[in-house]
N, C-alpha and C positions, 0 to 999 in steps of 0.2 A: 504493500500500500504506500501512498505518498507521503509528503507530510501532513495534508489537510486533513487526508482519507486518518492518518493515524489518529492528527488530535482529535475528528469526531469521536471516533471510537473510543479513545482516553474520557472524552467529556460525557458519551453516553453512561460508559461503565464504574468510573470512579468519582464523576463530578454530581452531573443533574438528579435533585432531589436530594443527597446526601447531607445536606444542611440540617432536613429535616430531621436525623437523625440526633441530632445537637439538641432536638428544642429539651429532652430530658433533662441529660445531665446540665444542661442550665440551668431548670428549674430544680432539679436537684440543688447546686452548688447556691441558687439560690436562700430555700431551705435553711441547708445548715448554717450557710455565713450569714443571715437576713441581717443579724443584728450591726455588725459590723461592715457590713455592706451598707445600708442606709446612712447608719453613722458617718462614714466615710466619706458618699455624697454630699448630707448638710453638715458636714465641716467644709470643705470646698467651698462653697456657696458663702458658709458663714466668715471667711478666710475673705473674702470677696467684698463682703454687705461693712468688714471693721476697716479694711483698708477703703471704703469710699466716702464712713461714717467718718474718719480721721482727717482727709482732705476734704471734706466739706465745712468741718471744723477749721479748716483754715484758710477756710475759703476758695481753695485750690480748684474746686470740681462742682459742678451747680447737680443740681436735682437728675436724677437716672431717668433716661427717656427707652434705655434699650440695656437690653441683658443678652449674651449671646450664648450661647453652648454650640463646640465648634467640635467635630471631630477633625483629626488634625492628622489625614490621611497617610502621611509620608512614615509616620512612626506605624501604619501598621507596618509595613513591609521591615519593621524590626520588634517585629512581635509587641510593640508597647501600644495598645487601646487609649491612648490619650484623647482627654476630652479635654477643649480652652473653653474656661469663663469668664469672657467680658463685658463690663459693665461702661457702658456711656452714657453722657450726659446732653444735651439738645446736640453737641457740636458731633454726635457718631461719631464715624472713626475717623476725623479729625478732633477728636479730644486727647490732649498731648496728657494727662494725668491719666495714666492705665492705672487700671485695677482688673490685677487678673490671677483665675484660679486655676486650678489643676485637676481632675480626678481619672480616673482609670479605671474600665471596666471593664476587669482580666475574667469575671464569673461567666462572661457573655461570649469572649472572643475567644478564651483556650482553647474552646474545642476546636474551632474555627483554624489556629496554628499546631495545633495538634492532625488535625487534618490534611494541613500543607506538609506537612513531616511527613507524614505517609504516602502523598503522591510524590515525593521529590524519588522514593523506591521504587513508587508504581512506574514512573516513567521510566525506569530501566529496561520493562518489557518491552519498548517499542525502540530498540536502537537508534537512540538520539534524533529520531522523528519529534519526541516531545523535549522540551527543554528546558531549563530553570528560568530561561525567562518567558517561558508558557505560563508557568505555574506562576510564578511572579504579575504576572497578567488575572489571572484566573483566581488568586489570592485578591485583588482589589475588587474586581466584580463580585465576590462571593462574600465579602467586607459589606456592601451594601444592606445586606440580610440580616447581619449582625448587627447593623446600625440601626435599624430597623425594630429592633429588638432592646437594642439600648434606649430610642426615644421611647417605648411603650414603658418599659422600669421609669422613665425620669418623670411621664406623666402620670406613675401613681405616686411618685413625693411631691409632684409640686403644689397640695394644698398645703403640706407641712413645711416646706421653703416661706410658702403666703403668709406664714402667723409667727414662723421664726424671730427670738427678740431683734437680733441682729438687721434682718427685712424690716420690718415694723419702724428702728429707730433709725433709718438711712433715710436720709431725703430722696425722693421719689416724684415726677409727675403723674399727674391723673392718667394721662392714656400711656402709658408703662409698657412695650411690649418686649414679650421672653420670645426669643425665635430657635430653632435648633438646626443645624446642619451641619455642612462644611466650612472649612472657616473659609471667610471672606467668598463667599459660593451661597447657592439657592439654600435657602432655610427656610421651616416647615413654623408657624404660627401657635406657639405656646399657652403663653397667659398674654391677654391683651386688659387693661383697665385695673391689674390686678385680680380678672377673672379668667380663669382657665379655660381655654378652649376646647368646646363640643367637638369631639371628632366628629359629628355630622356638622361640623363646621365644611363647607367644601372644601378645604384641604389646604387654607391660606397661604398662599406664597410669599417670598419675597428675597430681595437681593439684599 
């Protein structure tokens, strides 16, 4: 077979639907770590709300117009799930006073790199037909899913982010909105007014 003819075959037999197999032990590793997983989330967040609560005190940074959750694509291809929190103020990302968080959500993606490990063997049966930069390819598109999977965990903490001391005592505008995506890239419409978005919301975009 060719090379096309091989990757079909590789993506029939080793790729498509195989995600599915994840959704468990997610929700397993969910489970047992909940407590310390959640934690870990609103410390991030809260890590975010003291550094903005500090330069607003000093005048430094005016009222939060936009909250960002960014997955920061480049670190998956070295197994790290980082997610960026930033926080602006009317001037978006021209506001030269960052405030930014950090968190990682390794409970959602290990399988995800655990899986890339095992095709990087699988592809031996097709004599260099398939190749590491196939799978390096086939690792971001299958990243999607997991993403996926990470915005649905962060829309059931965000009424517990909304009442958080730290949220509450940050200056804030009235129409406030939380967007999630890529960073600097399409992002899906979180909390808007302070009030969490309906996923029978049509599916608000925005750049």
């Amino acid at each position: 077979m060719n090379k096309q003819e091989a990757l079909d075959d590789f993506l029939e037999s080793f790729v498509f639907d195989q995600w599915l197999k994840d959704l468990l032990p997610i929700d397993q590793a969910l489970e047992a770590q909940r407590s310390s997983i959640e934690q870990s989330f609103s410390d991030a967040f809260e890590s975010v709300w003291t550094q903005v609560s500090e330069l607003q005190e000093q005048g430094l940074k005016g009222d939060i117009r936009y909250v960002y959750i960014s997955l920061m694509r480049t670190s998956i291809m070295e197994n790290r799930p980082d997610y960026r929190i930033d926080a602006y103020d009317h001037n978006w990302f021209m506001d030269a006073a960052a405030c930014v968080g950090g968190w990682r959500a390794d409970f959602i993606f290990d399988p995800l790199f655990r899986r890339m490990e095992e095709l990087e063997k699988q592809k031996s049966a097709y004599a260099r037909k398939v190749t590491s930069m196939d799978i390096a390819r086939i690792k971001q598109i299958e990243a999607v899913k997991y993403h996926l999977l990470a915005i649905e965990f962060m829309k059931t903490r965000i009424s517990a982010l909304l009442t958080s001391n730290g949220y509450l005592r940050m200056g804030k505008t009235p129409d406030i909105h939380w967007m999630v995506g890529e960073f600097r890239d399409q992002s899906e419409l979180l909390v808007s007014g302070n009030t969490p978005v309906d996923d029978g919301n049509d599916g608000a975009k925005a750049q």
